[in-house]
Every structure is written in structure tokens, then in C-alpha cells.
VOVO-91408 format. One record per residue (C-alpha): residue number from 1; z, x, y. Coordinates in steps of 0.2 Angstrom, whole numbers. Layout:
N
<i: NUM&Z: Z&X: X&Y: Y>
...
END
This chain:
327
<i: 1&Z: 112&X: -65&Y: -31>
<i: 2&Z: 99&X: -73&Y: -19>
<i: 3&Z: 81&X: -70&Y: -20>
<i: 4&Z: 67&X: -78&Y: -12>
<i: 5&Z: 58&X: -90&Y: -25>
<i: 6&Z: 42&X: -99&Y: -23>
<i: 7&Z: 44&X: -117&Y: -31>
<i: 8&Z: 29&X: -124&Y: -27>
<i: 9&Z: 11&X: -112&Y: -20>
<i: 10&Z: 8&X: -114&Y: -2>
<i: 11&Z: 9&X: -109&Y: 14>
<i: 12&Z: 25&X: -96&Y: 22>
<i: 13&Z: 36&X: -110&Y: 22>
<i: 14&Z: 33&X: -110&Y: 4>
<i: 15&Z: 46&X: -96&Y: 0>
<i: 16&Z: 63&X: -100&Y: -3>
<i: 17&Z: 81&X: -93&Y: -3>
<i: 18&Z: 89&X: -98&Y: -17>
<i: 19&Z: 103&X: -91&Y: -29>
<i: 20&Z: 95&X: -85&Y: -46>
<i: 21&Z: 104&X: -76&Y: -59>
<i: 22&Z: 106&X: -57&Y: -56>
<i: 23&Z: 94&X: -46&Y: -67>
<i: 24&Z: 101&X: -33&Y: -81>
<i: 25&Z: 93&X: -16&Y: -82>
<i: 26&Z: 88&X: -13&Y: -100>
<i: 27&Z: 83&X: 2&Y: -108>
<i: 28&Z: 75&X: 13&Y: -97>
<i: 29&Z: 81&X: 5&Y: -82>
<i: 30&Z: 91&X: 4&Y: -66>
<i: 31&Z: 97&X: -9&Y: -57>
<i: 32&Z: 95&X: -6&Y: -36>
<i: 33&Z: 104&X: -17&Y: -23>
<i: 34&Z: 89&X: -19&Y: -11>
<i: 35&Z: 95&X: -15&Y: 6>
<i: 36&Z: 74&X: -20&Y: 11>
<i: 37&Z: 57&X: -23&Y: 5>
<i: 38&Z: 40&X: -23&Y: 14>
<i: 39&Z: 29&X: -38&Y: 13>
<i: 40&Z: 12&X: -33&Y: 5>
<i: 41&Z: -7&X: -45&Y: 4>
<i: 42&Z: -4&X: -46&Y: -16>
<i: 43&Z: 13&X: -55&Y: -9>
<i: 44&Z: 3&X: -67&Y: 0>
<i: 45&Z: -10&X: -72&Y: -14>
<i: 46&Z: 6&X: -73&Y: -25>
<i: 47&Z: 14&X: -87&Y: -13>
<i: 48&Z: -3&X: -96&Y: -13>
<i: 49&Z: -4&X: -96&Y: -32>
<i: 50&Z: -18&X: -84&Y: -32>
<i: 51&Z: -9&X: -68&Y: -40>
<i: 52&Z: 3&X: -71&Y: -53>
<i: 53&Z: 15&X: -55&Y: -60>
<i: 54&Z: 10&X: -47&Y: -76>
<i: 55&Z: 18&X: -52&Y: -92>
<i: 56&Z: 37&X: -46&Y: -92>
<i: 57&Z: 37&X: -43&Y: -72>
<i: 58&Z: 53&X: -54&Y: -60>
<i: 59&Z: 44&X: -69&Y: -54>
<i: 60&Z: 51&X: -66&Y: -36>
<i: 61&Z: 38&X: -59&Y: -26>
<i: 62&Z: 40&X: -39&Y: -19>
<i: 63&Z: 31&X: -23&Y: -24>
<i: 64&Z: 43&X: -10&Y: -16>
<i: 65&Z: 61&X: -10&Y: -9>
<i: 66&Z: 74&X: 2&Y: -4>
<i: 67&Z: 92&X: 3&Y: -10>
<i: 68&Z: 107&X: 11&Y: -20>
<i: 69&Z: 108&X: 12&Y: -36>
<i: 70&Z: 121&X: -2&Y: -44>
<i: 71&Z: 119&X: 2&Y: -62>
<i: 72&Z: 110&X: 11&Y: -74>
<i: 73&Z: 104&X: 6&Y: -91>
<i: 74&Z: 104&X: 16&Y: -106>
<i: 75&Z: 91&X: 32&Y: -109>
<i: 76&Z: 90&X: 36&Y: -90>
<i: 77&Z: 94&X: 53&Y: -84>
<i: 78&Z: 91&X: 63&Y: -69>
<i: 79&Z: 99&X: 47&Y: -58>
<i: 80&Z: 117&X: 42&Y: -54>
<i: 81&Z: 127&X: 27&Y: -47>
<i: 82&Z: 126&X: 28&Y: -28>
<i: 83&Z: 111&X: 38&Y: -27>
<i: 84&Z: 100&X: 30&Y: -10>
<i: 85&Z: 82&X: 29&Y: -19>
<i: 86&Z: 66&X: 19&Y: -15>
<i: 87&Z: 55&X: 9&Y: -30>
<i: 88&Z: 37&X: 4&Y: -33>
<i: 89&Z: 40&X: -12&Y: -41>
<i: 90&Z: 27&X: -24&Y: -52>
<i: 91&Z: 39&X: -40&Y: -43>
<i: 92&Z: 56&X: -43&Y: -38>
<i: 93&Z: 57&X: -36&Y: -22>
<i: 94&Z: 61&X: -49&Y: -12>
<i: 95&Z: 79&X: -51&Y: -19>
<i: 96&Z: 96&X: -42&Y: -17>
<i: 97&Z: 94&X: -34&Y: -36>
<i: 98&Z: 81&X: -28&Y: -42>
<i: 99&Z: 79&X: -19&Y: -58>
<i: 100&Z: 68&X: -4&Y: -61>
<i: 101&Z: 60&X: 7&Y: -74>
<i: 102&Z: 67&X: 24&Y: -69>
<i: 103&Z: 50&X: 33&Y: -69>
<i: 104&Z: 46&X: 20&Y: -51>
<i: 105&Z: 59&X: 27&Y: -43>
<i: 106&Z: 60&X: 40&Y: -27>
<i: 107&Z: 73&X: 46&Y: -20>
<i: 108&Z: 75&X: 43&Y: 0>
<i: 109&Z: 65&X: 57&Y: 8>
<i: 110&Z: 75&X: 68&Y: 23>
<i: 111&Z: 73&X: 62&Y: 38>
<i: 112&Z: 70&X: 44&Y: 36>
<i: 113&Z: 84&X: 29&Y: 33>
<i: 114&Z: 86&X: 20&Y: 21>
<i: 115&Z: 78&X: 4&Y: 25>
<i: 116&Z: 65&X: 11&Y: 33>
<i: 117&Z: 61&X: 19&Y: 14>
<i: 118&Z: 56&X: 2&Y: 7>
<i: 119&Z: 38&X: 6&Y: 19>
<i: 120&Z: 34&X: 20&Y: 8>
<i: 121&Z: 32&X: 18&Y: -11>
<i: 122&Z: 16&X: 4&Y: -12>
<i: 123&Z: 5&X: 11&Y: 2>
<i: 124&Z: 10&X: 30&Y: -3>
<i: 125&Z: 6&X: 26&Y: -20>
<i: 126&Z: -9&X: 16&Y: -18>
<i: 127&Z: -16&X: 30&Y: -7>
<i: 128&Z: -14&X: 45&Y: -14>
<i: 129&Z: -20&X: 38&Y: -33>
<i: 130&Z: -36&X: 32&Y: -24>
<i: 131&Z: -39&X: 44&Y: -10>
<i: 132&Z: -33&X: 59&Y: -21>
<i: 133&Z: -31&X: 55&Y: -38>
<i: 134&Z: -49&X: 48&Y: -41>
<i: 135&Z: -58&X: 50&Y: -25>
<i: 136&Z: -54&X: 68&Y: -26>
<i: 137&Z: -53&X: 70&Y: -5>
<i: 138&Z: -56&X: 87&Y: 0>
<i: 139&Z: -53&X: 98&Y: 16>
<i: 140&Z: -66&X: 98&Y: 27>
<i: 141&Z: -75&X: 79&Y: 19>
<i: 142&Z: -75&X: 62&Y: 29>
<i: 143&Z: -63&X: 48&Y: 24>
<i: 144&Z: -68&X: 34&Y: 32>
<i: 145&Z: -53&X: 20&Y: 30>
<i: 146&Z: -57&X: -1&Y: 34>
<i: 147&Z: -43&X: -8&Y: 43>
<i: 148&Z: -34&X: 8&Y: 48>
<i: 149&Z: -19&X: -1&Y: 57>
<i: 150&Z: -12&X: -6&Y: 41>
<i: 151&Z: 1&X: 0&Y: 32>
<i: 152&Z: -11&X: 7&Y: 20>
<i: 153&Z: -23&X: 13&Y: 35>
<i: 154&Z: -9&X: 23&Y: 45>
<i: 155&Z: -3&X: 32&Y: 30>
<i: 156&Z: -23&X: 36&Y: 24>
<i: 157&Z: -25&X: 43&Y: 41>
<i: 158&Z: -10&X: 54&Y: 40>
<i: 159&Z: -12&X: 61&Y: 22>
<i: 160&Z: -30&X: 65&Y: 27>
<i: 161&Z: -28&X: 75&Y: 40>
<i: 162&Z: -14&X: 84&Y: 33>
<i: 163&Z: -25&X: 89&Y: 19>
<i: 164&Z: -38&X: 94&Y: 32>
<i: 165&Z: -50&X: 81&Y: 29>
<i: 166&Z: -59&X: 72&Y: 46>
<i: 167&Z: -56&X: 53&Y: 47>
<i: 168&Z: -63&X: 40&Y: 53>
<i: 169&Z: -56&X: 19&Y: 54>
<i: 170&Z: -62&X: 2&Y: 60>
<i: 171&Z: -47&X: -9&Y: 67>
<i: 172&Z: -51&X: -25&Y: 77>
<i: 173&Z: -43&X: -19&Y: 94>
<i: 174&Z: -40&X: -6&Y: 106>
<i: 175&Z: -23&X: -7&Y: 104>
<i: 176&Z: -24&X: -3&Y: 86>
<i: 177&Z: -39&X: 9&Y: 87>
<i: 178&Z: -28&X: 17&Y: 101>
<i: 179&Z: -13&X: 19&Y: 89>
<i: 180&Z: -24&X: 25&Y: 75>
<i: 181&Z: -31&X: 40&Y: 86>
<i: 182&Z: -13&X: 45&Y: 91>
<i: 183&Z: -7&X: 45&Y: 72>
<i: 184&Z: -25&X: 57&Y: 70>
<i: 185&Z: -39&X: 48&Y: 67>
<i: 186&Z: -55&X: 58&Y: 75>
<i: 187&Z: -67&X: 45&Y: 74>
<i: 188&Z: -64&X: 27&Y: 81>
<i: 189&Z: -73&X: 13&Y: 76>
<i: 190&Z: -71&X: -7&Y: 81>
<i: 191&Z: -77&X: -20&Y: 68>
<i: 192&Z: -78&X: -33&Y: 81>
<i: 193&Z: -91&X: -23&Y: 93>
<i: 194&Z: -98&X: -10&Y: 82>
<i: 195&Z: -109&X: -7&Y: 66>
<i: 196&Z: -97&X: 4&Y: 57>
<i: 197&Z: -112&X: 9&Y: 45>
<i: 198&Z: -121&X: 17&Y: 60>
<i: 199&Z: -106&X: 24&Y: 69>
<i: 200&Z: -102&X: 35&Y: 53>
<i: 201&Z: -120&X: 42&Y: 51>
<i: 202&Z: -120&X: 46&Y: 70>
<i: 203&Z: -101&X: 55&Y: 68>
<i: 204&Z: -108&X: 63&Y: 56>
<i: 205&Z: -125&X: 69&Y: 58>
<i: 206&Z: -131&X: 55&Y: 46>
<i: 207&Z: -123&X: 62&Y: 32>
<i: 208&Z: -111&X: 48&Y: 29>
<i: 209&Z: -93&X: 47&Y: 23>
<i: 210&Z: -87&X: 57&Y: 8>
<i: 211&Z: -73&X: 43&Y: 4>
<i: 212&Z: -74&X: 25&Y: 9>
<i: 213&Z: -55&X: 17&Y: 7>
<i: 214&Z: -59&X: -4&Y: 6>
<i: 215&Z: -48&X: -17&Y: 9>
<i: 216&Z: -63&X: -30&Y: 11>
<i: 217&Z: -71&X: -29&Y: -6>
<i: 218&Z: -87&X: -42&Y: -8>
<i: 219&Z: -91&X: -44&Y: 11>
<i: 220&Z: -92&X: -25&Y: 15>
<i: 221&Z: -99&X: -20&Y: -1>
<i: 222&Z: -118&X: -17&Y: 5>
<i: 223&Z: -113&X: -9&Y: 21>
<i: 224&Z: -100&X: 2&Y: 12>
<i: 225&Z: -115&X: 9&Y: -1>
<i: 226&Z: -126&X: 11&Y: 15>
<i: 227&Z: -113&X: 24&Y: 24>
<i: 228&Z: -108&X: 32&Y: 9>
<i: 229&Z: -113&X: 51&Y: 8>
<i: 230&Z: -124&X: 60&Y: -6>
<i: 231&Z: -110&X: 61&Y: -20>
<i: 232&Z: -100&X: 49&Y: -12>
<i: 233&Z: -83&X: 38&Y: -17>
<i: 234&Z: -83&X: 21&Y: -14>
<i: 235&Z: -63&X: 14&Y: -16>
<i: 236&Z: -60&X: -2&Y: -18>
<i: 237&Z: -40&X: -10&Y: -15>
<i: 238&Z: -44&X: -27&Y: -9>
<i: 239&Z: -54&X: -40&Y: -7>
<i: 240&Z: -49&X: -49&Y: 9>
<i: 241&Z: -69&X: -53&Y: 11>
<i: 242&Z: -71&X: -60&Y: -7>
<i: 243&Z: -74&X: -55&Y: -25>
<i: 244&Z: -93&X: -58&Y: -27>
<i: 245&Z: -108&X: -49&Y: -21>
<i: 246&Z: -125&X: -41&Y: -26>
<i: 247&Z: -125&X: -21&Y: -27>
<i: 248&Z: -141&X: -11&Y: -24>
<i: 249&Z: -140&X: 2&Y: -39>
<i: 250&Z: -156&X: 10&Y: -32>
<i: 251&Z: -147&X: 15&Y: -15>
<i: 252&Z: -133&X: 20&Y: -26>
<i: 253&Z: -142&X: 31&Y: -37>
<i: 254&Z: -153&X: 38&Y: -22>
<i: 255&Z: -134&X: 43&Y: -15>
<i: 256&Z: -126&X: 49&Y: -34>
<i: 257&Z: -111&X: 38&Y: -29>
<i: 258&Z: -100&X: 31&Y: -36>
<i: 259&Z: -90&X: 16&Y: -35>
<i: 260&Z: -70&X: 11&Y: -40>
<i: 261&Z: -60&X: -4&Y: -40>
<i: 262&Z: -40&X: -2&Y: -44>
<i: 263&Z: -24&X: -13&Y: -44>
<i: 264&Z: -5&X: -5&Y: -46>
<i: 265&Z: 5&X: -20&Y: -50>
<i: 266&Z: -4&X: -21&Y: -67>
<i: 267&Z: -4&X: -5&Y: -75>
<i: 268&Z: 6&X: 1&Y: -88>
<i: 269&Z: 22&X: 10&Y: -84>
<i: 270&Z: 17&X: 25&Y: -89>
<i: 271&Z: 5&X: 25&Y: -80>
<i: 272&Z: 13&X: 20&Y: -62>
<i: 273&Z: 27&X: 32&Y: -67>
<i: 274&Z: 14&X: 48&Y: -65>
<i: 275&Z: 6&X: 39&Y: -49>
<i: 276&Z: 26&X: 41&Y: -43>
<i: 277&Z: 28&X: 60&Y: -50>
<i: 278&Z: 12&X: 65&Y: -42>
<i: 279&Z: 16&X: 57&Y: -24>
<i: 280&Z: 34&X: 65&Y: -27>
<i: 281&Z: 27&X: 80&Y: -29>
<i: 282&Z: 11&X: 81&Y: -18>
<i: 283&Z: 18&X: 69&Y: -4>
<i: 284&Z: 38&X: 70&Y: -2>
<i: 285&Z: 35&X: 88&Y: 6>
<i: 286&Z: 25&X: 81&Y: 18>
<i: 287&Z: 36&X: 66&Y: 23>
<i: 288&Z: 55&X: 75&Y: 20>
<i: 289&Z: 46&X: 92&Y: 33>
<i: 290&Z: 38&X: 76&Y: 45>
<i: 291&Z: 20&X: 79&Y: 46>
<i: 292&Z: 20&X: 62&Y: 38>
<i: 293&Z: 30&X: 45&Y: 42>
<i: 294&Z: 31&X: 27&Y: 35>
<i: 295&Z: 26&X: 17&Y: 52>
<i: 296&Z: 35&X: 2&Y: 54>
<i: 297&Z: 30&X: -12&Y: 64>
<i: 298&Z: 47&X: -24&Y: 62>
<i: 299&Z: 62&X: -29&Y: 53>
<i: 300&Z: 62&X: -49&Y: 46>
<i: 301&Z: 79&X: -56&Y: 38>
<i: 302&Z: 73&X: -56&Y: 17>
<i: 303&Z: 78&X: -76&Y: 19>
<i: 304&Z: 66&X: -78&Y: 33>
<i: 305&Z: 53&X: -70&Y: 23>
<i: 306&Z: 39&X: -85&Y: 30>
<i: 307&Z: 42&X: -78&Y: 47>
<i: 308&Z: 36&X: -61&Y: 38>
<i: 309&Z: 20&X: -68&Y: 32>
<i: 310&Z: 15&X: -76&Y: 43>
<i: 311&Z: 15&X: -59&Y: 53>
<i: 312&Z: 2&X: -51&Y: 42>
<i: 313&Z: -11&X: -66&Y: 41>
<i: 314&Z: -9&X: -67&Y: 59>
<i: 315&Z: -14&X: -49&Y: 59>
<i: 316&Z: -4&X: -43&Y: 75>
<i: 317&Z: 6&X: -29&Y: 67>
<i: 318&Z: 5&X: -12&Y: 65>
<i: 319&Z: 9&X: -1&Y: 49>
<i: 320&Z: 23&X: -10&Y: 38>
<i: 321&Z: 34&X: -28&Y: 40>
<i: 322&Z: 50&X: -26&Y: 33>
<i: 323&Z: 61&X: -38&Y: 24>
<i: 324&Z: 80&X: -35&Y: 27>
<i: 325&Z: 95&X: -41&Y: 17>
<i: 326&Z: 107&X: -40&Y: 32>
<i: 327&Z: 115&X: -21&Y: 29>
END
């Protein structure tokens, strides 16, 4: 098979096509033939050398694809040759195989094809395990969600408001902010013109948010404390503006809030595969009945996966870059 490798850290011409040996699922396992995967930041810092897999991961970058199922190893039930599925993955998404514990698996949801799929597994899991799962999101609270155009933004928005909760996102454009309303947002917020920190308290009376979803991590760290409401739940995904900064407990305290930071790609199996049973069971309804959809911004050939990249440092999309093998 092909898959893209990365021989040396750099820049998107970095990532290279190449043949590498196919992988074999073993115990546990299925192999997919990856009709698409989605380009994610952690792919980013992978190509510059920054992120490495965890021990035992493919070395091809790729955390989600969508495909059919090629072969199964042994001690796997519930799943057949043929079947259409999509997969969170720790690596190996960028590849035409890909092999995957069966508790990372989802089958394709009604109503959405099947490359279009590989969009869903990273952002539906990484939302709903920090959103739901530990921030505990109720009806009626404030989510406020930092760069609401991404792909994890424009799924945050939707699953918020189909729970019932009000939300509110800071994007760097009209364009974006404009889309962001139209998938539900109520409260619109531009990071290049606005104080974010005052535009929650006035939206809401000066209680603050309830759920702060962070892609930004050191750089809004401060700020993100200051609009927190009493008993509020700081979530931390990414640090896009750096890993260091000073945290004023005393504002903390004054506000009972708390603060999380999580990754996906490194947790146990285990642990992902309950991630996957809760978002099959909690999110597939919504997505298979359409009150919620994977938002796809464009389709890149897998061998071009540079052309792909450079998309998201550039900023300019909207939702989820594909990565297609050709099907």
C-alpha cells in the first residue's frame, strides 16, 4: 500500500507518498481500506516534529478515516467484511489501510456518505468527552467555544444547541462568524475587533460562561478564568497560543471553577473505546435523524496531503479538510 510518510520534520512539503508495507490487524482488530481521512493540528505538530505517536501507534500521521472493512482479526464480533465504518485512530490515517481496534470503530451514520464520515470520529469524540463527558454541559448553560469555524467549533455549536444549551464563539471573520450563526450560534464574537471576556459578561448579564471549549491554551488562559461563570468549566484541547502561563488561583477560587486539559490520541484503548460507545450512543441519533452534520470545507487527494495543511495553517477553511484516496 501507499501512505504518506514524513522522512524528515518540516514544512507541508515535508509529507511524502511512498509505498510502505500493508499493516495486519491483530487480536482485537480490523483492518479498513481508507476511502478518506481529515487533516487535524496534532497532524501538523506531528509533521514539524513536535508530536510524535504513542508507543505501539502507525507512524503515518491521521487520527480518523473512513472506509470498508478488509479484514478482521481474531476476537472481534459485532463487525463483518464489507461493512462501511468510520474510525478514531491514535495514527495511520493518512494511508490506504489502516488497522484498528474494534472498540474505535463507528459505523457510517444514515444520511451521510461515506467519505464525508472520515469528518466525524476526532472532533465528535473530542467534543462530546469534554463538552459532555467532563464539562457536564446542561440545557439552559453558556458554552462559549474559541475558534467556532473549526471543525471542532461547528460541531460544539451544533451539539450545544441540540442539547438546549445557548452558545456563544469567537472566529476571525464575518464570513466565519456569519456561518457560525447560520449552523446556531446565538452569540457572535470576533477576536480581531472584540474583547471576548466582555462580550460574554454583557450576553449574559455578567454571569459569564458556564463552559469554555479552548483551543488556544497559555495565551487565553487569563482571559478564559476572567469570563468563566461561578462553577464554571474551563476545557482545554489545544494550545495553538503556547503551553506556558501564570494562573490566578484567587479568581479561580472566587469563581469555584475548575480547570481541564485532555488529549485523545494518548489514552488507553479502553478508554477511547467508551469515548466511541458514548458518542454512538448519545450522538449517532442526532447525526443518522440530521439535526447534526459533519461540515466539510474540501476534498484534498491523500498524496497531495501538503496542499491539505497548508489549508489549516493558512486558516481559510471552514469545518473539516479531507484527505481522499481517489474512490
Amino acid at each position: 500500500m501507499h501512505a504518506i510518510t514524513i522522512p524528515e520534520p518540516g514544512g507541508p512539503e515535508a509529507l511524502v507518498w511512498a509505498p510502505v508495507p500493508d499493516p495486519v490487524p491483530g487480536e482485537g482488530e480490523v483492518l479498513v481500506e481508507v476511502v478518506a481521512g481529515a487533516v487535524n493540528r496534532a497532524d501538523l505538530l506531528q509533521r514539524q516534529g513536535f508530536y510524535d505517536p504513542p508507543p505501539g501507534a502507525s507512524p503515518y500521521p491521521g487520527l480518523e478515516c473512513s472506509g470498508r472493512i478488509a479484514a478482521i482479526g481474531s476476537g472481534v464480533s459485532g463487525w463483518a467484511v464489507g461493512d462501511e465504518v468510520c474510525a478514531l485512530l491514535s495514527g495511520g490515517g493518512y494511508a490506504e489501510k489502516v488497522a484498528v481496534p474494534a472498540g474505535q470503530l463507528l459505523p457510517v451514520p444514515a444520511g451521510v456518505g461515506l467519505k464525508t464520515a472520515a469528518a466525524l470520529p476526532e472532533v465528535v469524540c473530542t467534543v462530546w468527552s469534554n463538552v459532555f463527558m467532563v464539562s457536564q454541559l446542561r440545557p439552559g448553560e453558556t458554552l462559549l467555544v474559541h475558534g467556532g469555524a473549526s471543525g471542532i467549533g461547528t460541531m460544539a455549536i451544533q451539539l450545544a444547541k441540540a442539547v438546549g444549551a445557548r452558545v456563544a464563539v469567537t472566529a476571525g471573520s464575518p464570513e466565519k462568524l456569519q456561518y457560525c450563526g447560520e449552523l446556531g450560534a446565538d452569540f457572535l464574537i470576533n477576536y480581531r475587533e472584540q474583547d471576548f471576556v466582555e462580550e460574554i459578561r454583557e450576553v449574559t448579564a455578567g454571569a459569564g460562561a458556564d463552559v469554555i471549549l479552548d483551543i488556544m491554551g497559555a495565551k487565553y488562559l487569563d482571559r478564559n478564568v476572567k469570563a468563566l461563570a461561578t462553577n464554571g468549566r474551563l476545557a482545554i484541547i489545544g494550545m495553538q497560543g503556547g503551553t506556558k502561563a501564570e494562573l490566578d488561583i484567587a479568581t479561580l477560587l472566587r469563581k469555584r471553577g475548575a480547570v481541564t486539559a485532555t488529549s485523545l490520541r494518548g489514552r488507553p484503548a479502553s478508554e477511547k473505546a467508551a469515548i466511541v460507545a458514548a458518542v454512538r450512543e448519545h450522538v449517532w441519533p442526532l447525526i443518522d435523524t440530521g439535526r447534526v452534520r459533519p461540515i466539510v470545507d474540501r476534498e484534498v487527494p491523500m498524496r497531495d496531503a501538503g496542499a491539505g495543511h497548508r489549508v489549516l495553517e493558512e486558516s481559510s477553511h471552514i469545518g473539516k479538510v479531507l484527505l481522499v484516496t481517489g474512490e
